[in-house]
N, C-alpha and C positions, 0 to 999 in steps of 0.2 A: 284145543284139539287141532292136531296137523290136517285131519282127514274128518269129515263131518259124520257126523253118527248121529242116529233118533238115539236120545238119551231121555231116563227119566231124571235126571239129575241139574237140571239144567236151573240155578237159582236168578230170579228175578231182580234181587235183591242186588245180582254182581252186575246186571245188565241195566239196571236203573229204569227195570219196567215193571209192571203189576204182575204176582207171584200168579193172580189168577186165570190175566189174561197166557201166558206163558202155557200154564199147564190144560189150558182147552186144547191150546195151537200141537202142542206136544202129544197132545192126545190125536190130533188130525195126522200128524206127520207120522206116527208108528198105523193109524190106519192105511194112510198110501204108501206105507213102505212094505205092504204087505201085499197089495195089488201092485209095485211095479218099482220092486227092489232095486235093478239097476240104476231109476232116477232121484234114488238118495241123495247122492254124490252129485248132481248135478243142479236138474231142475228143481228140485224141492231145498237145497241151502240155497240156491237164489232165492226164495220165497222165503225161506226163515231170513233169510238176512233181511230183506222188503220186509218183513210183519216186526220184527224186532225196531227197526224205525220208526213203525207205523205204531209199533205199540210204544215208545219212547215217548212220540207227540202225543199221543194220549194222557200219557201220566205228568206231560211235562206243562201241557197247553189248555187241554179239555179236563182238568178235574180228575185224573187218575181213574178214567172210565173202564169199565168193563164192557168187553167189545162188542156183550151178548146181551148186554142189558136191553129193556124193552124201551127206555129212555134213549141210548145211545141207536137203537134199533129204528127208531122212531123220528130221532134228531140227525140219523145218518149223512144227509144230502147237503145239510149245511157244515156238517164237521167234515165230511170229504170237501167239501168245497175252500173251507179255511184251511186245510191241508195241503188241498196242490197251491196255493196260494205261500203258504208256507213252504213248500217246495223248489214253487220256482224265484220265491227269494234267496236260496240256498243256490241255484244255479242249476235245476234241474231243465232239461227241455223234456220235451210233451211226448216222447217214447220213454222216455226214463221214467213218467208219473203215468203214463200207458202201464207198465211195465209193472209195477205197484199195484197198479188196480189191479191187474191179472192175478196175483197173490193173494191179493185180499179178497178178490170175489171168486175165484177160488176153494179158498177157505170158505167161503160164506153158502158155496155150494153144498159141501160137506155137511154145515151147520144144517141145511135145512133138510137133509135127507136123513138125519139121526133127529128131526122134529126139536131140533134145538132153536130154529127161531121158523117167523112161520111164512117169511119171503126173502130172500135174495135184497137187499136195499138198493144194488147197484142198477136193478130195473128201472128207477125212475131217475136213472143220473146217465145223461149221454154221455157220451166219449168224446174223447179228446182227436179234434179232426189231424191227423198227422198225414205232412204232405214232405216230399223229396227234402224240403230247407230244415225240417227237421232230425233228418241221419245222424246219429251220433258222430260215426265217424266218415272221414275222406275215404271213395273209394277209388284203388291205385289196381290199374291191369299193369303189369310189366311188357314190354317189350322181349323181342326175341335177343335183342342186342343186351338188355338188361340184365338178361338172366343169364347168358355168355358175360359178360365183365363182372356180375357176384360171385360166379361158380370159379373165375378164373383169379379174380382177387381172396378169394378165400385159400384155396388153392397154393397161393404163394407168401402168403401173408401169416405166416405161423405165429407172429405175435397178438394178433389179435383175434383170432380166429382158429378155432382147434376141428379136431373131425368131427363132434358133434355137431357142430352148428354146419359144417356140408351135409350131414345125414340127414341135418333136420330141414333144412332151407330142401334139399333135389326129396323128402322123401314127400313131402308138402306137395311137394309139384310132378311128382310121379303118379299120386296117388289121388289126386286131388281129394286129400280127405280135408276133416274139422279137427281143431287142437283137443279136443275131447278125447277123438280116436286114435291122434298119435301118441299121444300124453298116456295111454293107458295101455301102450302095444310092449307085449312079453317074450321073450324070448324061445318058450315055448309055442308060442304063434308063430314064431319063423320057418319058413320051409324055403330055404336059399337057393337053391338050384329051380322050384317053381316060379321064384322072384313074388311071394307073395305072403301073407300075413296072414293066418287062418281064424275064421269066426272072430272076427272083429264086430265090439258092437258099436252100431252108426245112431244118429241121430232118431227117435221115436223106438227105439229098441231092434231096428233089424239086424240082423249075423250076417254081415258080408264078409269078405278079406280086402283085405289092404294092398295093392298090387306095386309093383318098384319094377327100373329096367336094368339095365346091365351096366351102366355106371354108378347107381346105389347099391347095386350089390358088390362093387369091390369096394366101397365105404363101407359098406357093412359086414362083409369080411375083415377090413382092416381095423374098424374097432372093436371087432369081437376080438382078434392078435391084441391089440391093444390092450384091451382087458384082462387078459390072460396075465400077458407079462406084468402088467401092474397088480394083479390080486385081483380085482374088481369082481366081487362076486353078487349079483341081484335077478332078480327074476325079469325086470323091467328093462326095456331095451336103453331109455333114455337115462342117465343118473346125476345126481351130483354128489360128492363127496364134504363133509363139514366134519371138522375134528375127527377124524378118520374112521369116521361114520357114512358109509353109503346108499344114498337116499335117492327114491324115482324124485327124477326132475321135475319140480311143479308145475305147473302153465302162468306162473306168475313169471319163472325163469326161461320159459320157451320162448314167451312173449319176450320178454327183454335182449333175447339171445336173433330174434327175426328183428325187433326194431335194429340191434346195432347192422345187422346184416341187411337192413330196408337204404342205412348212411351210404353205403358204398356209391349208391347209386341218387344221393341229394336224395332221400324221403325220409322225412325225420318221426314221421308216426305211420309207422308201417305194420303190420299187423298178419299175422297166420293167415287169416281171412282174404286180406289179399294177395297169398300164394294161393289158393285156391280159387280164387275168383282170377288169377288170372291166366291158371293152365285151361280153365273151363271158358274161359272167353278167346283163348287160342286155338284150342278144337271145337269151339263151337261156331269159331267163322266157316269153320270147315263142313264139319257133321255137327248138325245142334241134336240127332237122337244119340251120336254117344259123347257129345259134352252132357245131357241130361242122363244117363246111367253111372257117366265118371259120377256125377254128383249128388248119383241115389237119390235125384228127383221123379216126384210122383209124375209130373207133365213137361214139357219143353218148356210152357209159358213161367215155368217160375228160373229156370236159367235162363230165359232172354230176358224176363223182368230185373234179374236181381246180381245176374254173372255174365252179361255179355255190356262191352263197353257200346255206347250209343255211340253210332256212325253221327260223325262231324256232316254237318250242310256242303261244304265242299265235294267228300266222299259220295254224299247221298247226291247229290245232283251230278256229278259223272256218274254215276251208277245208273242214272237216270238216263243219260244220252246212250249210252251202250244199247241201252232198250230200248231205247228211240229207232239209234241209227239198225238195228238189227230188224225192226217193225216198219222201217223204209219212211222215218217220220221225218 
């Protein structure tokens, strides 16, 4: 399936895991699809994809267990234990098997509220201590010069580079949204002359808009011309074309289309993420209350913990005499 769906159809037998552990999980996933429909598509096929693993090593490692068994309920803390172990011989670090646990305990929340088992097991299994050397990925601020030589080599470089990828590199950084939000923006959301995106949904389900300035609006004027003359006809602002079929652009291909556009400028794993973490670390040296509203955070402290680049010791110690010499130190 292109687009993830709660199915009842879903056989164990093609995923090479137990028919039964499958159809509990399947049975969790139409009840949360029913309190909080929009994270179908999102948060909850992370977790199927995480329990699909998780059920794999069961049938593959531990005797084809049943997940709810009173045995497996019982022996939980050493089979998670030979798991992240199994994990991180596969090349897992310790938010990726974080990350696993959250699915599975999780799910095991659910279990215990339908009286299906009669505690949580993950109670007596701590967590995995994750410190900064554990980030999956490099975090990249751009420069104000950086972001003038992408927009200016895109710009000129027709071969490699089309008006998609300017719409989507300035709409990233206009907006400082998440590839979630842009990956799902319609064209009926557009209101061009307000330069913004209507009822867009954000991160935890809130309906905000998507806002854009007046150089992404003559991009987005010029690919909707563009569209025109070609046929292009889709409800979805971003598309690709296959066999002259036209399809919303995934975020497997947004993703690929920001890395080539991260090269311009030497960054070889460049990521949505950080277009946004670095128009918010650019108005946040300025105003960090609206770098935290660009970024629909709940407080300041999680955009200077998580989107604002750390001031160098150089920086920080002139910073420091300024206050000196101003306090007559």
């Amino acid at each position: 399936m292109k687009k993830y769906e709660v199915t009842t159809g879903v056989q164990g037998k093609e995923l090479g895991i137990s028919q039964k552990n499958i159809d509990i999980y399947i049975k969790y996933l139409h009840s949360c699809a029913i309190k909080s429909k929009e994270t179908v598509n999102t948060t909850y096929k992370t977790y199927f994809d995480n329990m699909k693993l998780f059920f794999q090593y069961l049938k593959d490692h531990e005797g084809n267990r049943y997940i709810l068994s009173v045995d497996t309920q019982k022996n939980f803390t050493d089979i998670w234990e030979r798991y992240c172990s199994f994990c991180m011989m596969k090349g897992n670090n310790k938010r990726t098997i974080a990350n696993k646990r959250t699915a599975i305990s999780t799910f095991f929340d659910w279990c215990l509220k339908r009286r299906l088992i009669k505690v949580n097991p993950f109670i007596y299994i701590e967590k995995l201590k994750i410190t900064a050397s554990d980030k999956v990925r490099e975090s990249y601020f751009l420069t104000t010069k950086q972001i003038w030589e992408i927009n200016y080599t895109m710009k000129i470089d027709h071969k490699h580079f089309d008006i998609q990828d300017r719409l989507l590199f300035n709409l990233f950084l206009d907006s400082g949204a998440r590839i979630s939000e842009i990956h799902g923006l319609k064209l009926e959301q557009l209101d061009i002359e307000e330069m913004l995106f209507h009822e867009v949904r954000h991160k935890e389900g809130y309906i905000e808009p998507v806002i854009f300035f007046e150089d992404t609006k003559f991009l987005i004027k010029e690919w909707l011309q563009q569209r025109a003359f070609e046929g292009i006809e889709s409800e979805y602002l971003f598309v690709t074309t296959y066999n002259r079929k036209v399809n919303q652009m995934s975020k497997e291909t947004i993703r690929a289309r920001v890395r080539k556009i991260g090269k311009i400028v030497g960054i070889d794993n460049f990521y949505p993420h950080s277009i946004r973490k670095s128009i918010l670390n650019i108005t946040g040296q300025q105003n960090e209350n609206i770098a935290a509203a660009l970024g629909h955070h709940k407080n300041i402290d999680v955009t200077r913990e998580h989107y604002m680049k750390k001031k160098k010791l150089t920086e920080m110690r002139n910073a420091l005499l300024q206050i000196r010499n101003l306090a007559g130190l």
